[in-house]
N, C-alpha and C positions, 0 to 999 in steps of 0.2 A: 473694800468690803470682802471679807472671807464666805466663801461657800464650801459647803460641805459635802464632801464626796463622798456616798454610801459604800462603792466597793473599798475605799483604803481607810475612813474612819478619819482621816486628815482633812485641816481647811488648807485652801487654796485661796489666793488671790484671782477675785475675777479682772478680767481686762477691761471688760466693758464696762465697769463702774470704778474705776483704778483713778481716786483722786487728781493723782498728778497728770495723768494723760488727760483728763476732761479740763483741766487747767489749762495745759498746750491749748488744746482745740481751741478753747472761751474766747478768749481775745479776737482769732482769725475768722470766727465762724459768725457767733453769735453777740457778736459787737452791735450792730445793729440793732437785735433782736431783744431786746431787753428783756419784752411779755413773755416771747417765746423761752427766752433764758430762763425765767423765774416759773416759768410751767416745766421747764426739762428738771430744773433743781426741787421743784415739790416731786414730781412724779420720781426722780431718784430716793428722795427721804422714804417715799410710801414704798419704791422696791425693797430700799437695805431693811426698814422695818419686817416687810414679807418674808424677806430672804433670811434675816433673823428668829425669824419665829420658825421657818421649816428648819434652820438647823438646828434649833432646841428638839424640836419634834422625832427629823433621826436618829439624834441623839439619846433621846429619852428609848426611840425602836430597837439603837442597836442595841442598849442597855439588857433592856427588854429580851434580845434575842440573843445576847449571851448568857442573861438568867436561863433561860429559857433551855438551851445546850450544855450547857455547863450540867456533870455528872451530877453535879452535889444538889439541881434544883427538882424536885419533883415532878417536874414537866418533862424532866430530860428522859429522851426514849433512845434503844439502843441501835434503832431504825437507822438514827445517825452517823453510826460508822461503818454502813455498807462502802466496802473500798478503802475502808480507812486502816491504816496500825491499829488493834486495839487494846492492846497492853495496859499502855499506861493511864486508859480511862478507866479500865477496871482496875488497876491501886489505886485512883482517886476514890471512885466508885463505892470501896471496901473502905477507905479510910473516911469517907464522908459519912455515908449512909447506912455502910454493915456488910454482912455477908451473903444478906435476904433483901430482895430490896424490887417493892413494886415498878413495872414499866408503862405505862400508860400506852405508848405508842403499839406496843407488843399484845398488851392486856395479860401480859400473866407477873410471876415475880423469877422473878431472876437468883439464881444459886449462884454466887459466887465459890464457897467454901467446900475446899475437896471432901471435908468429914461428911458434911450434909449430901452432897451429889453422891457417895457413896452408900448410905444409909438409906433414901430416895429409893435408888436402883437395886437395893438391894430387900427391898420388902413390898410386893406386890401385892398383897394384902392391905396396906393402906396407901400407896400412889399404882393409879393404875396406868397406863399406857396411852395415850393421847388418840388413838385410834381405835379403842375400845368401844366409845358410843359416836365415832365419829359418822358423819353425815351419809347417805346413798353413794355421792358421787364417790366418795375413796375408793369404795371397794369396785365403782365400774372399772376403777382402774388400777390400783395396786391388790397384788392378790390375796382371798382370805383364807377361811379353812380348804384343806388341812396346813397350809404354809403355816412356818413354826412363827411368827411374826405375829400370825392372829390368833392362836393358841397362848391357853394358861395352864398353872399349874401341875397336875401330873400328865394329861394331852402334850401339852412344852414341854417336858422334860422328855417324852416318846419320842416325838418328830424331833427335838436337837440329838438325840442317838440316831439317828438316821444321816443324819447330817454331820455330826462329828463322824461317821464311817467315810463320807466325800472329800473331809476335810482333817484329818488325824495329823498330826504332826510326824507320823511313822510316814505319810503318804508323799512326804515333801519331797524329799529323794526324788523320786519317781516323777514327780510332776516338775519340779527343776530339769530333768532331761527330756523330757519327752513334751511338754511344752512351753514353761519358762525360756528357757535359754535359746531354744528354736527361735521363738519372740524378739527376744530384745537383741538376738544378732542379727535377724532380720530387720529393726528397726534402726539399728547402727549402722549394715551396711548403709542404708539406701543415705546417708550426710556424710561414710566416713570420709572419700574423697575432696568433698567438696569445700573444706579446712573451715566449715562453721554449720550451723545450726541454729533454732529455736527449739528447745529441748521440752517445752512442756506439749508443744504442739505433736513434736517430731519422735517425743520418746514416752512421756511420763503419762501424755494422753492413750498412746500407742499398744503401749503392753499389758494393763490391767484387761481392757476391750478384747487384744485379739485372743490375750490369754485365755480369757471368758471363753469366746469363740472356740477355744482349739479343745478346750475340757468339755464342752457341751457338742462335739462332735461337728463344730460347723466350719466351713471356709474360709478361716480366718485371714487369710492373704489378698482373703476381698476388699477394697479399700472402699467401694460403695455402700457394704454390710458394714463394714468398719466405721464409716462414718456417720451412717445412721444410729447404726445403736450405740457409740458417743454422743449425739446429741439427744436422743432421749433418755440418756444417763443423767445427761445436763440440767434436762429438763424437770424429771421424775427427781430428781436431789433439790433443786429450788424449791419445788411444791412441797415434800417434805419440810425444809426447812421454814415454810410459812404457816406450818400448822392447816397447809392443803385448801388456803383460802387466796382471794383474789383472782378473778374472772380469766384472767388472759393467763394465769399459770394452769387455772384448772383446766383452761383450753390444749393450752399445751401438754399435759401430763396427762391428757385424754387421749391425744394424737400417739404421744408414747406408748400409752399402755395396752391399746390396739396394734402398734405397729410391735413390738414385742408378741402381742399375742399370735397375729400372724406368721413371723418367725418360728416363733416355737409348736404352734399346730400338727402343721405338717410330717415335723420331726417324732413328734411325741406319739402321735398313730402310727408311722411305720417302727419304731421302738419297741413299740409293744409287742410286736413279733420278731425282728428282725435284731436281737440284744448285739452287742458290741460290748467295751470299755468304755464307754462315754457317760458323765454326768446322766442321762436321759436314759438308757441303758441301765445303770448303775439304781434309778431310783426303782425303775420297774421293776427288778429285778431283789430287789432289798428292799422295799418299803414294807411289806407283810410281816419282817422280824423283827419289827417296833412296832409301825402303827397301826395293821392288818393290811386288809386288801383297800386295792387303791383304784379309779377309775381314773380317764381322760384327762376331767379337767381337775380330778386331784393332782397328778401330776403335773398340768401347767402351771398351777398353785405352788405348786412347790420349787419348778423350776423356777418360774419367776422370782421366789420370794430369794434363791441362792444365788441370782446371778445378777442382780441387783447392787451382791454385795463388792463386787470385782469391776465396778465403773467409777465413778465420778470421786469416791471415797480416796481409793487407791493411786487412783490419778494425782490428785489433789496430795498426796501423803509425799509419794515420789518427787515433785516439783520442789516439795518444802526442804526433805532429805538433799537435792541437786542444790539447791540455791546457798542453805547452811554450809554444804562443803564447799561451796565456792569462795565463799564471802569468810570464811574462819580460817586465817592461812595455817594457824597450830594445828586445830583441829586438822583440817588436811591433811598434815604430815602426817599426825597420829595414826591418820585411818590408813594412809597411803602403807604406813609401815607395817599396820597389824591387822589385817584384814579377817582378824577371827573375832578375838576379845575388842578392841577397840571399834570395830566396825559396829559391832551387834551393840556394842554402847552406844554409839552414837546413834545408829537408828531409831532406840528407844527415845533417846535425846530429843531427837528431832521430831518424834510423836509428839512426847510431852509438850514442848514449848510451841510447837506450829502446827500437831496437828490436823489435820483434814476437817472432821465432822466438829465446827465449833460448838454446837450444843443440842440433846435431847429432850422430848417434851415428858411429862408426866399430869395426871391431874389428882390432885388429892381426894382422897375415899371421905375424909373427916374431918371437923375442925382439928387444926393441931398449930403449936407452934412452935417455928423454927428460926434458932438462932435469934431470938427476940421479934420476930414478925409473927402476926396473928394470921394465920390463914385459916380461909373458909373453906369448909367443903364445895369439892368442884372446881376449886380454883387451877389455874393451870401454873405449872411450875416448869421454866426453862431452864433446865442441868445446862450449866455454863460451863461446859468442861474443859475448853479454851483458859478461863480464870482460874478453874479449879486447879488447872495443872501445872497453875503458875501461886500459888495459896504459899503466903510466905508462915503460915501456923503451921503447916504441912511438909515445905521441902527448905533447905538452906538454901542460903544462894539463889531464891529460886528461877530469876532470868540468864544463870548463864549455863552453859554448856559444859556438864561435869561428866566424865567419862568413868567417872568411878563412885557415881551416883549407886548408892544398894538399897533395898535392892533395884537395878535398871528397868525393870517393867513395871515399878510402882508409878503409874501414871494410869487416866481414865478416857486416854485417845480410844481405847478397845469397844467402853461401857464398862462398869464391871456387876458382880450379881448373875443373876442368870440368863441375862440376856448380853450378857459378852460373845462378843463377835466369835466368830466359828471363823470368819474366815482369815480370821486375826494371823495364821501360821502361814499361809500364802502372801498376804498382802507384805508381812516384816522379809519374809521372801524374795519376792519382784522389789520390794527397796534397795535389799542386799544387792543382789543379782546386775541390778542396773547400776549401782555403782562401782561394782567391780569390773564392769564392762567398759564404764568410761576413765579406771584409774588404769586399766591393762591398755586400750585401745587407742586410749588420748589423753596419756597421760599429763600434757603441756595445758589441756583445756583452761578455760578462764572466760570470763566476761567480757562481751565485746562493747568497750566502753565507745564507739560509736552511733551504740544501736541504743532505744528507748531501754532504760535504769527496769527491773525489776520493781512491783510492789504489791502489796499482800492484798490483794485485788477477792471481789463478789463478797458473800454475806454470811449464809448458813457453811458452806463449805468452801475453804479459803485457801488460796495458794499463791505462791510469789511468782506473777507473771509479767512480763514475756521471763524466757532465759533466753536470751540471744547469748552466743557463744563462738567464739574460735579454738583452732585449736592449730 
């Protein structure tokens, strides 16, 4: 008799009902036993029948549970590839079901198509921002007015001049030496000897954080401050990524937004007298020639909403950027030889296809519909910019690695519309920066095929981890 094994989907022969073995036995055992015989051989007819019916049964479950997963069934939610590749569900995704396509598991619909995530983001007047009527708890803990994040219209376009002053691409210079490179050669030394590494931990995690730190005037060589406000990077980026629901994130994103708060307090009052160069410094001091005068906690409002953006995004950005050059030996050479033009290609590259922030929420103002899906007013819209920036109506080629891709920053890793990232000129920055450090410093680096394989590991915001590495 075959029985059927739920984990591999295969029958197996049982032993214990294995015709020819219960043969053996008969003669030696139950020679005697005749009644007993003929009660062992009903009670086996009535198992193989039993055991018949439950493999139909699984059978019929697994059926059921790859309808069920499979992109192309309406059940299928994209809950399902937390930790997984998700590339090639989204071509089935798009070739099954469209470029719009409801998720039950998620509750909103899903953007695949770069035109539509562009158009989205780009009219706030009919998709508004997913934290616009969102609930009390968001704002106990990610900050609201005047931070430009809670701001619209002509308000947002005030507060992002204040903010494009923090953040100018004139300013990058200046912040490559005085705290970029400080950074990530401090984070170099402390593996260079040691001829290996885990590099997201060691590097990629390392420099967005302290960098944050060293611009906002704090102690960035603290490795206890450091790793604190990493993990509520960590934190406050999940809760984001769930649309700021389920009990144990909000728990956690509370812990965050308090322990942030405390950080920044104390700084933000002595500031207000005591001016420096520092982010904290800088806003007190300029915030009145955009947005007028500012008090206390407008300024932690503000700090918070800019330094948010130099954690887990950036992190997450870097690890993708190390892992690509590891794993593309052409690519490698390319960049190894041209570290101006070829470099700054591939980093865009490496936004496009991997990405950090896999997708933004919006909710729509009105019925409208898009790309053939009917949406209601209200409904929520997941900007899948992960898919997007892989849209083969949109880019040629669009999975592999083109260095002569034009223009190179046409992708939507940033957002784009008016809420494109500000801090988009630093982050492409610490990319650069850190791999020029490990093409000058380790040059031999590679993968340490010992150690656990890379994989594009967590959910909302994604990266290929471990990098275990030698050099």
């Amino acid at each position: 008799m075959s029985v059927f094994n739920r984990n591999t989907g295969e029958g197996t022969q049982c032993p214990a009902t294995n015709v020819a073995a219960c043969q053996r036995l008969e003669p030696s055992f139950f020679a005697g036993f005749p009644r007993i015989s003929r009660s062992f051989a009903v009670i086996e007819r009535h198992l193989s029948d039993m055991m018949t019916e439950m493999q139909k049964l699984l059978e019929q479950e697994l059926k059921m549970s790859k309808e069920t997963t499979s992109s192309s069934s309406p059940n299928w939610t994209m809950l399902t590839l937390a930790d997984e590749y998700p590339f090639p569900t989204y071509d089935e995704l798009r070739k099954s079901r469209g470029q719009v396509v409801w998720d039950p598991g998620m509750n909103c619909w899903l953007v695949l198509s770069y035109d539509v995530c562009k158009l989205i983001e780009s009219d706030e007047s009919s998709y508004r921002l997913f934290g616009a009527d969102a609930p009390p708890v968001v704002f106990e803990v990610k900050p609201g007015r005047p931070a430009a994040s809670a701001l619209f219209g002509e308000e947002h376009a005030r507060m992002r001049r204040l903010y494009l002053k923090l953040l100018s691409p004139a300013l990058m210079p200046q912040y490559r030496v005085e705290h970029v490179l400080p950074v990530i050669n401090h984070a170099v030394d402390r593996f260079a000897k040691r001829g290996s590494a885990e590099l997201v931990a060691e590097l990629a995690d390392e420099v967005p954080n302290r960098v944050m730190l060293s611009l906002f005037g704090l102690p960035w060589k603290d490795d206890t401050l450091m790793e604190n406000v990493s993990q509520w990077h960590k934190d406050l980026a999940a809760w984001f990524g769930m649309k700021y629901q389920g009990e144990e994130l909000n728990r956690k994103a509370r812990i965050a937004g308090d322990g942030l708060n405390k950080l920044f307090m104390p700084l933000v009052l002595e500031r207000k007298e005591k001016r420096g160069s520092d982010f904290i410094s800088q806003i007190w001091s300029r915030a009145h020639e955009d947005w007028g005068e500012v008090e206390v906690d407008d300024v932690i409002a503000i700090v918070r909403d800019l330094e948010l953006g130099a954690g887990e995004t950036t992190t997450n950005a870097i690890a993708n950027a190390v892992y690509m050059f590891l794993t593309e030996p052409s690519i490698r050479e390319a960049v190894m030889n041209d570290q101006q033009g070829a470099l700054n290609a591939f980093v865009e590259e490496s936004l496009r296809l991997l990405g950090s922030v896999q997708w933004r929420f919006r909710k729509a103002n009105q019925d409208v519909t898009l790309a053939g899906a009917a949406i209601k007013k209200d409904d929520a819209l997941c900007l899948l910019h992960a898919a997007a920036n892989r849209d083969p109506e949109h880019y040629a080629c669009p999975h592999m690695i083109d260095l002569n891709r034009k223009p190179p920053t046409d992708h939507e890793a940033f957002n784009v519309g008016p809420r494109i990232c500000l801090g988009m000129h630093l982050a492409r920055l610490m990319i650069r920066e850190c791999l020029k450090a490990l093409i000058a410093r380790h040059p031999n680096l590679r993968l340490d095929p010992s150690k656990e394989a890379p994989r594009f590991r967590a959910f909302s915001h994604r990266s290929f981890a471990p990098l275990h590495v030698i050099f």
